[in-house]
C-alpha positions in Angstrom: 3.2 -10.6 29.7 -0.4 -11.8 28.7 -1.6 -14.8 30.2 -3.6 -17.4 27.4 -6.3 -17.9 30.0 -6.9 -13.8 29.5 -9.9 -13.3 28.1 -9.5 -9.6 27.3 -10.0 -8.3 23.8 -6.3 -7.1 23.4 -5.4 -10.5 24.9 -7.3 -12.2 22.2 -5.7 -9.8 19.7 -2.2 -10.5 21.2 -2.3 -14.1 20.6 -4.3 -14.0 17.5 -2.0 -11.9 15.6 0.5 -12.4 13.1 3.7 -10.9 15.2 6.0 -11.1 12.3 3.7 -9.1 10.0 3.4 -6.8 12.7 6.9 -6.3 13.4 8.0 -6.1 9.6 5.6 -3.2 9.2 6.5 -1.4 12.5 10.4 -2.0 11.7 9.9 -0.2 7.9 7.9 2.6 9.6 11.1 3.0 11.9 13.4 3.1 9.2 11.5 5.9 7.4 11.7 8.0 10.1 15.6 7.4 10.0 15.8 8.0 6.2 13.4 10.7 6.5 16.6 12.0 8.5 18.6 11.4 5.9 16.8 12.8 2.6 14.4 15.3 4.1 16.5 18.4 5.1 18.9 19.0 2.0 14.7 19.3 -0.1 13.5 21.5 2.9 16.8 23.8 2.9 16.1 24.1 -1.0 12.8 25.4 -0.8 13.2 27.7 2.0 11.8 25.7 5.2 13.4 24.9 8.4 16.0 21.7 7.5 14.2 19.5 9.9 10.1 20.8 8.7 9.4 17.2 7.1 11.5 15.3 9.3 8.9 16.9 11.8 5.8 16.3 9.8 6.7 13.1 8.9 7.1 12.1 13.0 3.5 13.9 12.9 1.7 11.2 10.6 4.2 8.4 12.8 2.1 8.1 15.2 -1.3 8.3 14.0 -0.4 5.7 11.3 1.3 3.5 14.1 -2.6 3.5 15.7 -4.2 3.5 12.3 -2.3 0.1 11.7 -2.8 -1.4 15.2 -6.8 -0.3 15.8 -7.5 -1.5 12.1 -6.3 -5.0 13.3 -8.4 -5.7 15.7 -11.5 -5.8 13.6 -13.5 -9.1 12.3 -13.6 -10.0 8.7 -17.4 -8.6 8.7 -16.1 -5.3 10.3 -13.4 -5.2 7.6 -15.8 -5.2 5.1 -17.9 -2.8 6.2 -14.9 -0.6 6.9 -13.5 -0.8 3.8 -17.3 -0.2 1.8 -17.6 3.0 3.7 -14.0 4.4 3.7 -14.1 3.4 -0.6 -17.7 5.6 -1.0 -16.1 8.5 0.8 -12.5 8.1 -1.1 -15.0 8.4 -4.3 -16.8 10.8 -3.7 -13.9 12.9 -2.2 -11.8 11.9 -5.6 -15.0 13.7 -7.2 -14.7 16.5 -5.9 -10.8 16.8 -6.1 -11.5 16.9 -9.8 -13.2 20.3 -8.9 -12.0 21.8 -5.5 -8.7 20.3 -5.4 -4.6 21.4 -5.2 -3.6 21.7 -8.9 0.6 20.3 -8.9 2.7 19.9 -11.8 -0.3 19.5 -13.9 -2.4 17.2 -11.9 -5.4 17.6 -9.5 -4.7 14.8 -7.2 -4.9 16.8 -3.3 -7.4 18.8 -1.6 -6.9 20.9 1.8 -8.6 20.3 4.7 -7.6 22.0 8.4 -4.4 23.3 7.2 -3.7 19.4 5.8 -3.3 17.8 2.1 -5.1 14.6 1.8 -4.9 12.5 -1.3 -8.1 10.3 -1.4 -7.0 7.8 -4.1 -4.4 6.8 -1.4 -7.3 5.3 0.9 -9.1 4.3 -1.9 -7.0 1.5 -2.8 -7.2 -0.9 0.1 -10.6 -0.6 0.4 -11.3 -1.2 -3.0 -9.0 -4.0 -3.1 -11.2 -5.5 -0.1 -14.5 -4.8 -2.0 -13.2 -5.9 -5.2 -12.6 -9.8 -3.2 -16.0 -9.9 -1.3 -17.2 -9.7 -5.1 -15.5 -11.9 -6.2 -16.2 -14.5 -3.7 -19.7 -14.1 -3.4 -19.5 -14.8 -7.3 -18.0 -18.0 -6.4 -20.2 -18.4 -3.8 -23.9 -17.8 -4.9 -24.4 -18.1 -8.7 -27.2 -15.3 -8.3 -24.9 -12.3 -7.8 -23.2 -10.8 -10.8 -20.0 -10.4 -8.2 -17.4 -10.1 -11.3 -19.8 -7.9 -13.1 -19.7 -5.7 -10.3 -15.8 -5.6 -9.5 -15.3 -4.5 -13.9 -17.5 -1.8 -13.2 -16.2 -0.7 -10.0 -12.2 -1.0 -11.7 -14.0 1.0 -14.2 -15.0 3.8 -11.6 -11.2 4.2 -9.8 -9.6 4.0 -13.2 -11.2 6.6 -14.4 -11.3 8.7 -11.4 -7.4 8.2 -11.5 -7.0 8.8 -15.2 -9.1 11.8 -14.5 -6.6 13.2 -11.9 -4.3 11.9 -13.7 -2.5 9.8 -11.9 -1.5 6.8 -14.2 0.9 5.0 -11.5 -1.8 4.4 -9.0 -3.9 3.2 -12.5 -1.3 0.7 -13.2 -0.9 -0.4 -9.4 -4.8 -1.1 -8.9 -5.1 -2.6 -12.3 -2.6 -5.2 -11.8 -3.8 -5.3 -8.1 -7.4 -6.1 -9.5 -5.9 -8.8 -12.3 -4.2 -11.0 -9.4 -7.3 -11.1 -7.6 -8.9 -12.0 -10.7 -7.0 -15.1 -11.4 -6.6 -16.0 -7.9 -10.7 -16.3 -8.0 -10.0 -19.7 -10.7 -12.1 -17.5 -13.5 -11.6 -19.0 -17.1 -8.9 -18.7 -19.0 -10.6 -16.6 -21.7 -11.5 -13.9 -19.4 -8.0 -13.6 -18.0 -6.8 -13.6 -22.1 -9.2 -10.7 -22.9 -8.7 -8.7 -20.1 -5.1 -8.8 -20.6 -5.4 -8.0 -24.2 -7.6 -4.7 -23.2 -5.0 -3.8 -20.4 -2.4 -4.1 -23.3 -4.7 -2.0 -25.5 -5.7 0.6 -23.1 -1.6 1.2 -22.2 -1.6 1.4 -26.2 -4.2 4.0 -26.5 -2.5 6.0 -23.5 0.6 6.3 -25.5 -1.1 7.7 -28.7 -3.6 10.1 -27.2 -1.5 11.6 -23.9 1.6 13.2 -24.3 2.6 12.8 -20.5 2.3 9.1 -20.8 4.3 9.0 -24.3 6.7 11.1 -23.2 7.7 9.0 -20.1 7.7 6.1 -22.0 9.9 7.6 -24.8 12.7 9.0 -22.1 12.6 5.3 -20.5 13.3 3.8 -24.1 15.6 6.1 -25.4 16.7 8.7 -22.9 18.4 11.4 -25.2 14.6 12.1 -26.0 14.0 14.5 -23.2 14.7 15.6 -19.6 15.6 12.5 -17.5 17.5 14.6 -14.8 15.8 12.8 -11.6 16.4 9.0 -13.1 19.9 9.9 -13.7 20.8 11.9 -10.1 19.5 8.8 -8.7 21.4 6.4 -10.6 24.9 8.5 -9.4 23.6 8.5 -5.8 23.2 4.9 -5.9 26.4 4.7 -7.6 28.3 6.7 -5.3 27.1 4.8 -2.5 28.7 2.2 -3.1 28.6 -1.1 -0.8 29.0 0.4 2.1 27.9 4.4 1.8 29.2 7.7 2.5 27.6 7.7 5.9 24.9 9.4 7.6 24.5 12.7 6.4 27.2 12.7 4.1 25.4 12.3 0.9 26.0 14.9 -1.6 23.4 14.2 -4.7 20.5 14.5 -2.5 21.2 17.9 -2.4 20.3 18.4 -6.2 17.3 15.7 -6.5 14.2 17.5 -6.3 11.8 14.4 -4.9 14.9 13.0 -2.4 12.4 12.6 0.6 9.4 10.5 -1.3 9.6 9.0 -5.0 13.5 8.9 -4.8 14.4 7.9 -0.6 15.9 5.0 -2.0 18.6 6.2 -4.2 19.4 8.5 -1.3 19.3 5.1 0.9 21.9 3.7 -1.1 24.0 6.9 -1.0 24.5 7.2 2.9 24.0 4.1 4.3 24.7 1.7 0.9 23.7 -1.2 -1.2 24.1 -3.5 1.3 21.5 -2.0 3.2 18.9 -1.4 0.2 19.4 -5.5 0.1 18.4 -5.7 3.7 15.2 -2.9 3.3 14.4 -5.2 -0.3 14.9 -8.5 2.1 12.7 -6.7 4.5 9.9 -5.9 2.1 9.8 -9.7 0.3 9.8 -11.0 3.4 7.0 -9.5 5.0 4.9 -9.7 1.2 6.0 -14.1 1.2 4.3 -14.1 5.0 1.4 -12.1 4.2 0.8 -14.5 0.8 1.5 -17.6 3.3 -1.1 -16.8 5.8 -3.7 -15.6 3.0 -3.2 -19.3 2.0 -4.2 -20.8 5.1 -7.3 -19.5 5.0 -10.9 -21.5 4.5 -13.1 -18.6 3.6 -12.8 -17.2 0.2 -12.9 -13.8 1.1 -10.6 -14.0 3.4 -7.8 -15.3 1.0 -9.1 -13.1 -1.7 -8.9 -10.1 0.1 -5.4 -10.8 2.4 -3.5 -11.7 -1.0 -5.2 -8.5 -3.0 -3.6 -6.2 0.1 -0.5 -7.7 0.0 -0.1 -7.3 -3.5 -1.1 -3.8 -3.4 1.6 -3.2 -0.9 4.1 -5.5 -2.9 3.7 -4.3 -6.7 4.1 -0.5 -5.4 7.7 -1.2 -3.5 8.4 -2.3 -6.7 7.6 0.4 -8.6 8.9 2.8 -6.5 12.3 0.6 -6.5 12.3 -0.2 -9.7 11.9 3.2 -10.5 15.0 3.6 -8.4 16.9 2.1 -10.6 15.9 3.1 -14.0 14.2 -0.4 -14.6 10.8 1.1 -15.9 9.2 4.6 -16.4 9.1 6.9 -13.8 6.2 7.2 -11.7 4.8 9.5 -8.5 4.7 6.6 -6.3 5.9 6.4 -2.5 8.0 4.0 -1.0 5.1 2.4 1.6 6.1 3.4 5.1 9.4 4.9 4.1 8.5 8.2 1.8 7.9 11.1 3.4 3.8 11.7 2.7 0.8 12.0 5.1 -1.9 10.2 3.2 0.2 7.7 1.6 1.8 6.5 5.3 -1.8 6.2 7.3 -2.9 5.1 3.9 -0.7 1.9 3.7 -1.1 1.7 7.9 -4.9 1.4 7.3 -4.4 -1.5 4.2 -1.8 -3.2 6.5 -4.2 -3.4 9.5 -7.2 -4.9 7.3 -4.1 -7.4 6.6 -3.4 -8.1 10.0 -7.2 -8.5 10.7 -8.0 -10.7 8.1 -4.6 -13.0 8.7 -5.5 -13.5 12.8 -5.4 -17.1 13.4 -7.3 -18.9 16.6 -10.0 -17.0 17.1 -12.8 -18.6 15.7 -11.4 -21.9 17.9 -11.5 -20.5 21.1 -15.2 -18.7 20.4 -16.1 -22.5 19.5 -14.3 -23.9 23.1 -16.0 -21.2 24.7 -19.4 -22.1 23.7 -19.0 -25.8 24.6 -17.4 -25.3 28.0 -20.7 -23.1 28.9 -23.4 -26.1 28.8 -20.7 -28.5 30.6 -19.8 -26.1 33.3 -24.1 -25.5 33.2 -24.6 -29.3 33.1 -21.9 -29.7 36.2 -23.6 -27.2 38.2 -27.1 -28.7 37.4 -25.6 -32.0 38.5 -23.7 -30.8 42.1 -27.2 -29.0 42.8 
């Protein structure tokens, strides 16, 4: 047990911390490691590893997340800014050269090796862009002498179209509406929001018409006799076949025939074994943990602060969405992971690092007990002076 009269660093951290956020993100990394279990070996059988290689792989990336998330939380709202200006330059400039040097997969450049080990850097690029994006926007708000909102358009300008690039129109969508929320939580005018939804609206438009991949997604979302929808629909009869209750561990059958079981798809083959009643709990789990992390982004004074804690959490929010959503046949498919629960290196110590700048910011007390620290020095120097 740590003592409140501790005045340790982890004993400041301990009682500063938001335990609940801290324990929702530890419990979903837990249950991916069970549904890793479940979805995992029927893909590794099918293309020729040993049934437990990712289950293995994914334990790998556990526990460096699990440190990832708790080191990145005991940083200072300065510290996470200049965390998150460095780790965004390098994500750029290693998106760059991923364009060049990197893993070519199904059509898209989005990986590049290094040691033996596929790293995706939009994956890190994303929190620390959202971080960036609301230390613009509240020194706009702040000191009428800095072009702040100028500078977070041109900076959405640079990810987008480093991701259209790749491509990788999820992740577009994610940090675009990512960037938008943090937009109107800054109070700009109305206008603004009106004309950058009207070019958001546009530019999905223009996608349609000029690339095929996004048309064609769209099309077998619309009107699925248009073209292959096999994954959409195994999913669909895995969830079905689930039922309420599920076929228990290990005893799910589509898995076995949907290619992407272990990342995009891990909940379809949730539902399957372990049922619907326990993809409510996971969802209840998820809007949970995204309501606390918007409440304590609320109770914050500094602009940044709020800016930046709400950004994160609706990063982390929209994309279980998506990937749920997905899921279900709700909207088009997308190559987007399940945070903490897909199998995937850089995408779990991706979302561990975005989660810890969100514990970091969130930490409550500390800037009280710095203040009673300072004011008990000249009394206790005052008493001393006094007895002497």
């Amino acid at each position: 047990m740590v003592s409140r009269a501790d005045r340790s660093r982890f004993a400041e951290w301990w009682w500063t911390v938001d335990k609940f956020l801290l324990a929702g993100f530890v419990g979903l990394m837990l249950g991916g490691v069970i549904l890793s279990l479940a979805g995992s070996p029927a893909v590794a059988e099918r293309l020729g590893y040993d049934s437990f290689h990712f289950v293995k792989r994914h334990l790998l990336f556990f526990f460096p997340a699990l440190a990832v998330l708790v080191g990145t939380s005991f940083l200072t709202p300065r510290q996470v800014r200049r965390v998150a200006l460095v780790v965004l330059v390098v994500s750029i400039l290693c998106m760059m050269a991923t364009l060049f040097i990197g893993i070519e997969v199904k059509g898209a450049r989005r990986w590049f090796n290094i040691f033996g080990l596929s790293i995706q850097a939009s994956e890190f690029m994303k929190p620390a862009f959202i971080v960036i994006v609301a230390w613009l926007f509240s020194e706009n708000a702040r000191r009428t002498d800095v072009p702040g909102n100028l500078f977070a358009l041109i900076l959405l300008g640079i990810a987008v179209s480093l991701l259209i690039a790749e491509p990788d129109f999820g992740q577009t969508m994610l940090i675009t509406i990512a960037w938008g929320a943090m937009f109107f939580m800054a109070g700009l005018p109305w206008i603004w929001i009106a004309g950058l939804a009207a070019a958001a609206v546009g530019g999905v438009f223009a996608a349609y018409v000029a690339l095929p991949h996004v048309a064609g997604r769209i099309d077998r979302f619309l009107t699925p006799g248009t073209g292959d929808t096999f994954q959409v629909d195994t999913a669909l009869e895995s969830i079905v076949r689930g039922g309420w209750l599920g076929r228990g561990p290990g005893e799910g059958t589509v898995k076995r025939i949907l290619p992407d079981a272990h990342t995009d798809f891990i909940f379809a083959v949730a539902a399957e074994e372990f049922g619907i009643i326990l993809c409510i709990c996971l969802v209840m789990v998820f809007a949970l943990v995204i309501l606390r992390g918007l409440s304590d982004s609320l109770k914050s004074d500094d602009g940044f602060v709020r800016l930046a804690s709400a950004g994160l959490v609706c990063l982390f929010g929209v994309q279980s969405f998506i990937n749920m959503a997905v899921n279900l046949h709700l909207m088009p498919a997308k190559g987007m992971t399940l945070p903490f629960i897909s199998y995937g290196g850089s995408s779990m110590i991706a979302v561990a690092f975005g989660m810890g700048l969100l514990l970091a910011l969130t930490r409550r007390g500390r800037e009280p007990r710095r203040i009673v620290a300072k004011l008990a020095s000249p009394i206790a120097d005052a008493s001393a002076a006094t007895v002497a």
